[in-house]
C-alpha positions as CSV (number, residue, x, y, z in Angstrom):
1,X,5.3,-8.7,15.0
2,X,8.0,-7.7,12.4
3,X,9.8,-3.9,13.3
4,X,8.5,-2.7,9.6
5,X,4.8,-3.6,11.4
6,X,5.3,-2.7,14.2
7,X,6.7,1.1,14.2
8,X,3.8,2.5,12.3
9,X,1.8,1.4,15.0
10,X,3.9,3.2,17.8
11,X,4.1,6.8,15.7
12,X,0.8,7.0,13.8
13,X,-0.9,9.8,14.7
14,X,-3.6,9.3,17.1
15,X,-1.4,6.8,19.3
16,X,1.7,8.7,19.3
17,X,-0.3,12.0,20.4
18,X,-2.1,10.1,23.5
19,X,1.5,8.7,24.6
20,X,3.2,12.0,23.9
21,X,0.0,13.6,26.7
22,X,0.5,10.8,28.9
23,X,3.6,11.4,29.3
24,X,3.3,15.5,29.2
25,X,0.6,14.4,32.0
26,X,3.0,13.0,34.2
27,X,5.6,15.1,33.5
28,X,3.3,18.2,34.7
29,X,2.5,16.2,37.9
30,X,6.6,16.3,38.7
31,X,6.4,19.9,37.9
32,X,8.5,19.5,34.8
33,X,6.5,21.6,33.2
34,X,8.0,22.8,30.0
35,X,9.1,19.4,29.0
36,X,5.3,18.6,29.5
37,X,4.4,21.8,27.5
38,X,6.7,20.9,24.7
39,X,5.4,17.4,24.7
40,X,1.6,18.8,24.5
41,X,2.3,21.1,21.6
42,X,4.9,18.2,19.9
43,X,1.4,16.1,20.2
44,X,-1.0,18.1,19.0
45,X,1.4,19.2,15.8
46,X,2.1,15.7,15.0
47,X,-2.1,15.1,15.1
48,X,-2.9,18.1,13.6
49,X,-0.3,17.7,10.8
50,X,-1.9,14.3,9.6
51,X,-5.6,15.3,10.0
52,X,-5.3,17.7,6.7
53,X,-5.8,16.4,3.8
54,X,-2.5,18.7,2.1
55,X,-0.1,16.4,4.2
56,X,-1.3,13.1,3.0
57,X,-1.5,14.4,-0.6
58,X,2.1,15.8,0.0
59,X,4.4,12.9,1.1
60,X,1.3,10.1,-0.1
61,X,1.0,11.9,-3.4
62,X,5.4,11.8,-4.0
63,X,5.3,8.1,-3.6
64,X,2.5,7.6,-5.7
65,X,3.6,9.8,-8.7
66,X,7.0,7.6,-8.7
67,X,6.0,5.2,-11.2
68,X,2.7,6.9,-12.9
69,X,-0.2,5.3,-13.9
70,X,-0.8,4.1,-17.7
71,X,-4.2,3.4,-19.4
72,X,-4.2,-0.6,-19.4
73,X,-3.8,-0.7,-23.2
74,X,-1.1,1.4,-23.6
75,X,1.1,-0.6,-20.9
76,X,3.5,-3.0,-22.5
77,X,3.6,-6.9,-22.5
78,X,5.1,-8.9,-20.5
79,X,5.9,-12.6,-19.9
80,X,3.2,-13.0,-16.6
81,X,1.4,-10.1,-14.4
82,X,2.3,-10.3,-10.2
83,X,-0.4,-9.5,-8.0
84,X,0.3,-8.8,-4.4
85,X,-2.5,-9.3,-1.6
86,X,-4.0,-6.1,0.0
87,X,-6.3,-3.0,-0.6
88,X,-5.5,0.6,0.2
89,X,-8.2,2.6,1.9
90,X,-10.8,-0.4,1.1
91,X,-9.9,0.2,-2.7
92,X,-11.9,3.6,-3.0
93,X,-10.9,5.9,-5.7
94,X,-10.4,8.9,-3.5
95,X,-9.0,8.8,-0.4
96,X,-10.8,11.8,1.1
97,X,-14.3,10.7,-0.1
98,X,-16.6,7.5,1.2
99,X,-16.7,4.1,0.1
100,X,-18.6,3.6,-3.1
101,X,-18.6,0.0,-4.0
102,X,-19.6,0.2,-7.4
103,X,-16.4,2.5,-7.8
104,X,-13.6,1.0,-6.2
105,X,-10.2,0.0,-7.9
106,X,-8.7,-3.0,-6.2
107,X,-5.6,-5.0,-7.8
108,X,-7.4,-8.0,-9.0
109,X,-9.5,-5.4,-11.4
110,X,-6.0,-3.7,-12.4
111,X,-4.9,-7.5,-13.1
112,X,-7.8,-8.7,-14.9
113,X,-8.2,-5.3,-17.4
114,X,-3.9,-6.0,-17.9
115,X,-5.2,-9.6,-19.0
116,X,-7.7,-9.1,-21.4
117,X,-5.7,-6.5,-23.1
118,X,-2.8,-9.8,-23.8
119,X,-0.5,-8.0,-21.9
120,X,0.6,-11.2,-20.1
121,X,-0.5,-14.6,-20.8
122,X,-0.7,-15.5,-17.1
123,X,-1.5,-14.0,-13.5
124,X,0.7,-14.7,-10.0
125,X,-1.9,-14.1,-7.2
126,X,0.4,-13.5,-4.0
127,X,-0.7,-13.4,-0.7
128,X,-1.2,-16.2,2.7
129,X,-4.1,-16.6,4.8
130,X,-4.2,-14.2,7.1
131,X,-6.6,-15.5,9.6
132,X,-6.4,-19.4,8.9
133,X,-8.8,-19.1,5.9
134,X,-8.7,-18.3,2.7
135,X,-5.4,-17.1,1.3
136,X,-5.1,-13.4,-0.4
137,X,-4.0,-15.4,-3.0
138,X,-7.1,-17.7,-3.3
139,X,-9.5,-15.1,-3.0
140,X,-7.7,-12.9,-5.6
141,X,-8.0,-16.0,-7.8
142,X,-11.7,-16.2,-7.2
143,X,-12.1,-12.7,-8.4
144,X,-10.1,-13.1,-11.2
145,X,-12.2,-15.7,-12.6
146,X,-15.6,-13.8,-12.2
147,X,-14.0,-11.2,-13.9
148,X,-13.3,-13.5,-17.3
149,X,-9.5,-14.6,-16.4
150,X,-9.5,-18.4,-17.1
151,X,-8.4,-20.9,-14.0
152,X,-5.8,-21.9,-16.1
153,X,-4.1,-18.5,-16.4
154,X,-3.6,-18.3,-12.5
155,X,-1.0,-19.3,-10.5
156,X,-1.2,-18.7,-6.6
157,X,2.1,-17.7,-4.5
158,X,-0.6,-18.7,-1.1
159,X,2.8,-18.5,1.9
160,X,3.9,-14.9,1.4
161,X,2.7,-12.1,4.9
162,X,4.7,-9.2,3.9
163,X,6.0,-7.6,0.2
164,X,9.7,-9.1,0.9
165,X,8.2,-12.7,1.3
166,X,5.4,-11.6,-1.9
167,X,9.4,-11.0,-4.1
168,X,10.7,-13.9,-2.4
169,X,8.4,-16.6,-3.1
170,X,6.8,-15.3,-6.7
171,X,10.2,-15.0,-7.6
172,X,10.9,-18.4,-7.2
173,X,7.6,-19.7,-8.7
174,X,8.4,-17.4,-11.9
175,X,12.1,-18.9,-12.0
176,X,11.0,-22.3,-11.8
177,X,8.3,-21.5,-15.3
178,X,11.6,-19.6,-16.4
179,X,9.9,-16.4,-16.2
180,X,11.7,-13.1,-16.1
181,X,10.3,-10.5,-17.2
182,X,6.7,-9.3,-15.5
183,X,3.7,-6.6,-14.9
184,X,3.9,-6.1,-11.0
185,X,0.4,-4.9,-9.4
186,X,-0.7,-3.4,-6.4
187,X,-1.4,0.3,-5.2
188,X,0.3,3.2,-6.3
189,X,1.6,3.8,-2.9
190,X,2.9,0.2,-2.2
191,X,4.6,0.2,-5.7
192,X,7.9,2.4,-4.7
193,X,8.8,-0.2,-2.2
194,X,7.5,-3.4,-4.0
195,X,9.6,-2.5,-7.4
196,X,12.2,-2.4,-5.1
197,X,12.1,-5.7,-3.5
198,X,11.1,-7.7,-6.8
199,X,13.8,-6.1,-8.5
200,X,16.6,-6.7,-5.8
201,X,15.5,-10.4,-6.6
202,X,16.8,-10.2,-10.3
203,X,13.8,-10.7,-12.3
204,X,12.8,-7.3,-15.0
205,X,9.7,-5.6,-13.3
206,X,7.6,-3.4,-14.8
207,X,5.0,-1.3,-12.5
208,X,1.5,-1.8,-13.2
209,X,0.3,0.2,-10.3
210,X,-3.4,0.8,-9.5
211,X,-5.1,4.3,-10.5
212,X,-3.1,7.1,-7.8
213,X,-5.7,7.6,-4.9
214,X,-4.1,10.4,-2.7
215,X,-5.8,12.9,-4.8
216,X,-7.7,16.3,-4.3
217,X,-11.4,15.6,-4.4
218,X,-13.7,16.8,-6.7
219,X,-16.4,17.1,-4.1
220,X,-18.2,20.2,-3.5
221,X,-16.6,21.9,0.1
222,X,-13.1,20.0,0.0
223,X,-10.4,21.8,1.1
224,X,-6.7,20.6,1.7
225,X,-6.3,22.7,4.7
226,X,-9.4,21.8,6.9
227,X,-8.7,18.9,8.9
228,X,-10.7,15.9,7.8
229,X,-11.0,12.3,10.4
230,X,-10.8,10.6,7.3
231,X,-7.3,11.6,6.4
232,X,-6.0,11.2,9.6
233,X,-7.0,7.3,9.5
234,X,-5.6,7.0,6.2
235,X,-2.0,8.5,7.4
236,X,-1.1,5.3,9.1
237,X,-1.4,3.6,5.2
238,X,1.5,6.7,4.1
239,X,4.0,6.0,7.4
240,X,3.7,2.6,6.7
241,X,5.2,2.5,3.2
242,X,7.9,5.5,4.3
243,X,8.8,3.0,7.5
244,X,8.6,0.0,5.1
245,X,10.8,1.7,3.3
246,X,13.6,2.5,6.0
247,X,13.2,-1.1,7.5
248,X,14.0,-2.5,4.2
249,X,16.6,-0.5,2.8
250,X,18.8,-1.0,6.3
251,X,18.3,-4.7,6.2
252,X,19.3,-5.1,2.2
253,X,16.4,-6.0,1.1
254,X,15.8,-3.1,-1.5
């Protein structure tokens, strides 16, 4: 497992507050027992922090708003449109409200409405199989095509596992068609770190993100301030991209 995987996993919420008692646990059983106080309140702060909704809109929210979202017929043209693989929050318009799959907005949609506007003649689909099956790439292709986007118009990128390999190898692929100038897609919040990578690569991108969902909902009883389950699971999406982000800029790769 890559670090930029791998150190969301040790400080989201939820795991880094049952480590931080564990070890306030056995702290307290060695009588250190302000350390193990400090821990305990360090825990719950950390956990409590991430379960309100205003915290997620807060540092989520800045990396969506860096490259804002444009109505599909008012973005401009370019030579091909880059798809990378992967959904945030399983593509639902609001991250604080539930799953309604006959209102999602996923990638391939963004890719498809970019498309039939003639904003690009062609569509990269990148993304590798990540459990021996079916490629992201191939499956984003599938879609595509019930959508109305011809087979001809898509190209899969089917090796990339992470957004560096996504830039590496579309790159490549666009280079060898002589491509240089393209749409990128994929979530709002990825975008900050994936304009990064493509553009460190040479190539003209121009972000094409998907609709901002770290948003205040609309629903009746919402409040930023009262600590929600479902925006403590969606934190580990936010320290992702701001880890992602450290990982990549002390390697060079943004």
């Amino acid at each position: 497992m890559s670090i930029s995987a791998l150190l969301p996993q040790l400080i989201i919420p939820l795991n880094l507050g049952v480590a931080l008692l564990l070890v306030a646990t056995l702290l307290f059983i060695f009588r250190a027992r302000k350390t193990a106080l400090c821990l305990s309140v360090a825990a719950a702060i950390w956990v409590g922090a991430w379960s309100l909704p205003a915290t997620s809109i807060w540092t989520g929210g800045y990396l969506e708003q860096l490259y804002p979202y444009v109505e599909a017929d008012a973005s401009p043209t370019a030579e091909a449109i880059v798809v990378l693989g992967g959904n945030t929050a399983n593509n639902r318009k609001n991250w604080f409200e539930p799953v309604e799959t006959s209102g999602t907005r996923s990638r391939t949609e963004r890719a498809a409405e970019l498309y039939a506007m003639n904003k690009a003649p062609q569509i990269v689909v990148s993304g590798a199989a990540l459990d021996g099956g079916y490629s992201e790439a191939q499956m984003m292709a599938r879609t595509l095509e019930s959508l109305g986007v011809p087979e001809s118009a898509i190209v899969l990128e089917n090796e990339s596992l992470t957004t560096r390999q996504n830039a590496l190898f579309s790159v490549q692929q666009l280079r060898d068609s002589g491509i240089t100038h393209v749409l990128l897609v994929t979530s709002a919040l990825h975008m900050p770190r994936s304009i990064a990578t493509f553009a460190k690569q040479g190539v003209e991108i121009i972000a094409a993100p998907v609709a901002p969902q770290i948003v205040p909902s609309r629903q009746a009883g919402f409040s930023a301030w009262r600590p929600s389950m479902r925006a403590l699971q969606a934190s580990r999406s936010i320290i992702k991209e701001y880890v992602g982000l450290i990982v990549y800029w002390t390697r060079g790769w943004v």
